[in-house]
C-alpha positions in Angstrom: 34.9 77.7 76.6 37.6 78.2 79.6 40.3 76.4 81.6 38.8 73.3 83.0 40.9 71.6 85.5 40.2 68.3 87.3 42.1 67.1 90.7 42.7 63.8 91.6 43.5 65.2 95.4 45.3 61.8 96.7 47.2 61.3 99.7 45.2 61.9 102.2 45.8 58.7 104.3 49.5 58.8 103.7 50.0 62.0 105.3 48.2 61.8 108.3 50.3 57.8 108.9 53.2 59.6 108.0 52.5 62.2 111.0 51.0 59.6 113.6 47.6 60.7 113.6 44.6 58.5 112.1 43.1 58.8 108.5 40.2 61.2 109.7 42.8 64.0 110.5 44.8 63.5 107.1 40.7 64.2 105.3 40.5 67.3 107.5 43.6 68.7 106.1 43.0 67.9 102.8 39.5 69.7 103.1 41.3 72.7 103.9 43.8 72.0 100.8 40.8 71.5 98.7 39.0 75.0 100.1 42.7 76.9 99.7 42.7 75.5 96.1 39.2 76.7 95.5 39.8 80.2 96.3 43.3 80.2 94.6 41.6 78.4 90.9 39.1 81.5 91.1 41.5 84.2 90.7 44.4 82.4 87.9 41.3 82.1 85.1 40.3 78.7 85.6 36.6 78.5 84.5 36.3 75.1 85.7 37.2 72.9 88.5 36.0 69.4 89.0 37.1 67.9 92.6 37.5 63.9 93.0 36.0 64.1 96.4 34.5 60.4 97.0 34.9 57.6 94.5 32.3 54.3 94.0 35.2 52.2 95.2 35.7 54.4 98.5 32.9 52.5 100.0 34.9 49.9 100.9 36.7 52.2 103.3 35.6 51.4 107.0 31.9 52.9 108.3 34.2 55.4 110.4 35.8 56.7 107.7 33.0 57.3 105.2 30.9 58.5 107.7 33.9 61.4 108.4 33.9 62.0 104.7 30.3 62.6 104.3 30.6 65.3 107.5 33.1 67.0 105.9 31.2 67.4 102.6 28.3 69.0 104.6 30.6 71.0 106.6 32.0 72.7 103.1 28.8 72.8 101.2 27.4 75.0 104.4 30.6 77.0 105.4 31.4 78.2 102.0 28.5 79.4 100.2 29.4 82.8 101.5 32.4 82.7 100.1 30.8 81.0 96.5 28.3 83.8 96.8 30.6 87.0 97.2 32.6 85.2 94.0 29.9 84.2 92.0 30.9 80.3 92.3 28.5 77.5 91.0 28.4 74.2 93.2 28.0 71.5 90.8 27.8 68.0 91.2 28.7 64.6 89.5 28.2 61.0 90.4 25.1 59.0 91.5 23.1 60.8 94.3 21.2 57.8 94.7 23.6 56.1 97.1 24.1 59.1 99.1 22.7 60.0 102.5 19.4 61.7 102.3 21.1 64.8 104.1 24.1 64.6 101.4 21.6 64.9 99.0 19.7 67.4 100.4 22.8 69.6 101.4 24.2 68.9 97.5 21.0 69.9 96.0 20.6 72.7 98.2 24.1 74.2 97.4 23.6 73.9 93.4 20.3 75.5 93.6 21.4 78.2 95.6 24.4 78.6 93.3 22.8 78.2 89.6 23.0 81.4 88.7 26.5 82.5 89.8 28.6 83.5 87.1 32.2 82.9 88.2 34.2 79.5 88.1 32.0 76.3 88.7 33.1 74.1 91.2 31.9 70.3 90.1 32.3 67.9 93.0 32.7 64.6 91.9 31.0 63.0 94.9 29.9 58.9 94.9 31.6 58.9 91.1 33.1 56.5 88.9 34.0 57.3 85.0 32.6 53.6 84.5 29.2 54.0 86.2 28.9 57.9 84.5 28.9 56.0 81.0 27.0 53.4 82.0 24.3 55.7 83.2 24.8 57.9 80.6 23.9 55.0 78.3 20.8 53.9 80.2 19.7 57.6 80.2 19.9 57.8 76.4 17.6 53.9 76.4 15.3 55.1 78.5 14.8 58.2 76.5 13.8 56.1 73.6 9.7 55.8 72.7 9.7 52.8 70.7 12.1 54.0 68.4 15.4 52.5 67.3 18.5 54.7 68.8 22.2 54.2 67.4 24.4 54.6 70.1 27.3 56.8 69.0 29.5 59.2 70.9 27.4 62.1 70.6 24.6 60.7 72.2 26.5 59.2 75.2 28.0 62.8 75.5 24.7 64.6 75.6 23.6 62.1 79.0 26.6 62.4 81.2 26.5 64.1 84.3 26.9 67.6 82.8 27.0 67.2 79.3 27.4 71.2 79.0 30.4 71.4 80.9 33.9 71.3 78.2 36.1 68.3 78.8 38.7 69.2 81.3 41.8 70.0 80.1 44.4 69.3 82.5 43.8 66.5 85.1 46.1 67.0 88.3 47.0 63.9 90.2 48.5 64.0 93.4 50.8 62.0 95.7 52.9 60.7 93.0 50.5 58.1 91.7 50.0 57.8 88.0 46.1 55.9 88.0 43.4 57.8 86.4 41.7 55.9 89.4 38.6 56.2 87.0 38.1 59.8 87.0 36.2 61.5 84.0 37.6 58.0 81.8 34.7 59.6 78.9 35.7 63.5 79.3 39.6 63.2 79.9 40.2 61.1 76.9 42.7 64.4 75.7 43.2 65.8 78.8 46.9 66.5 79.6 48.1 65.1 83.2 50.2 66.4 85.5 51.6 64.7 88.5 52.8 66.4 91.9 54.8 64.1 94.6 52.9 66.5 96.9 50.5 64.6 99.0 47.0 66.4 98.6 47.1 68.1 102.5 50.4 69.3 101.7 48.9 71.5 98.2 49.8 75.2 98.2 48.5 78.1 96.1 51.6 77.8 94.6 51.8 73.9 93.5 48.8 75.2 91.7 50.1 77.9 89.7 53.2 75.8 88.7 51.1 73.2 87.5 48.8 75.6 85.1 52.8 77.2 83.8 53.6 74.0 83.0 50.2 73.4 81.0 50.5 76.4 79.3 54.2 75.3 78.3 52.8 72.1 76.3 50.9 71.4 73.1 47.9 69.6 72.3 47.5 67.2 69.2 44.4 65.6 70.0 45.6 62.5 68.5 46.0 64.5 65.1 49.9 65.5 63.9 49.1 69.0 63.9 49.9 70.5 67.3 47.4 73.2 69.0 49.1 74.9 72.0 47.0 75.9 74.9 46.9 79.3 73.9 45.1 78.2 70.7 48.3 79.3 68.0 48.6 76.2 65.8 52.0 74.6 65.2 53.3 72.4 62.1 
C-alpha cells in the first residue's frame, strides 16, 4: 500500500480576523490551499489523501457559515473533476451523508461515481465526520449485519465497517495552525500515524510546506508500539 496522508487544514478563521475580513473569506482561501495541495500531493507519491473538510462539531458554527461551507464543497466537487479526470483522481468520501444537504449528497455521490475507476491518488473528503461517530457506526454496521447469530466484537470486525475499510491507515497526520488536537480525526485509523505540526495557518499552505513535511516523515522511524524500529522506507533498525 502507498503514502497516506491526512490534513487537519485549521486556521481558517484566524487568518481571515488576522486580515480584517470575515470568516467566509478566510474558507475561500483555504479552498484554494486545499485545491493547490491536491494537485501538489499528486505528483510527490502520495497514494492517499484524506482532507478534514467539515467536522460533526462544526455545526455549531453560525447558519451563515455552514451554509458557505457547504457552497464551497459543491463549488470544488464541480470545478475539479476535470482536473481529477486528466489525473486519474478518485473523490472519496467519509462521514455520515445522512445529515447533509440533499444537493451535498447528490454532488458527493455524483463525484465518487464519476471518479471510481480513476487510478491515481484518492482524495477522501472527510465531510460531516467525527472519529467517534465513524466507530460508533462502524459498530452498529457490524450489529446490524448479524442474523441471529452471536458476533464478538474485536478489532477486526470494527475495521472491516468503517467508512472505507479498504483504504491503509494514514500514515502521517498534518495539523495546521499550530494546534496540537487530533480534533477527532481518524481517532480508529491514526492510532500509529506520525503527526506533524506547521505554525502555518491552512490559507497560508504552499506546495512547499508540503514537501517539507513528507522530508521530515521520511527522516523518522516507526515502532508501532513494538521496540524494533521500521523507517518509512521499510529498512528495519535494532
Amino acid at each position: 500500500m502507498g503514502l497516506h496522508v491526512g490534513i487537519i487544514m485549521d486556521g481558517n478563521g484566524r487568518w481571515a480576523r488576522a486580515r480584517g475580513f470575515m470568516r467566509t473569506q478566510g474558507h475561500l482561501e483555504g479552498l484554494k490551499a486545499a485545491k493547490q495541495i491536491v494537485k501538489a500531493a499528486s505528483g510527490m507519491g502520495i497514494d492517499f489523501l484524506t482532507l478534514y473538510v467539515f467536522s460533526t462539531e462544526n455545526w455549531k458554527r453560525t447558519a451563515e457559515e455552514v451554509g458557505f461551507i457547504m457552497g464551497l464543497v459543491r463549488q470544488y466537487l464541480k470545478a475539479e473533476f476535470t482536473f481529477c479526470r486528466e489525473n486519474h483522481i478518485r473523490v472519496r468520501h467519509t462521514g455520515d451523508l445522512s445529515r447533509l444537504p440533499p444537493d451535498v449528497v447528490k454532488d458527493i455521490v455524483d463525484v465518487c461515481r464519476d471518479t471510481e475507476a480513476f487510478t491515481g491518488m484518492q482524495v477522501i473528503l472527510a465531510l460531516n465526520y467525527g472519529g467517534r461517530d465513524e466507530i460508533v457506526r462502524a459498530v452498529n454496521k457490524a450489529l446490524t449485519g448479524v442474523s441471529g447469530n452471536a458476533l464478538e466484537i474485536n478489532e477486526n470486525v470494527i475495521a472491516d465497517h468503517l467508512d472505507n475499510p479498504d483504504i491503509p491507515d494514514p500514515d502521517l497526520i498534518i495539523r495546521t495552525a499550530g494546534e496540537y488536537r487530533t480534533s477527532n480525526f481518524l481517532l480508529w485509523e491514526a492510532a500509529y500515524a506520525e503527526y506533524y505540526i506547521s505554525e502555518k495557518l491552512w490559507p497560508d499552505w504552499s506546495d512547499a510546506d508540503l514537501a517539507e513535511a513528507i522530508e521530515n516523515f521520511q527522516k523518522r522511524e516507526r515502532r508501532y508500539g513494538g521496540v524494533r524500529a521500521v523507517s518509512v522506507s521499510g529498512n528495519h533498525h535494532e
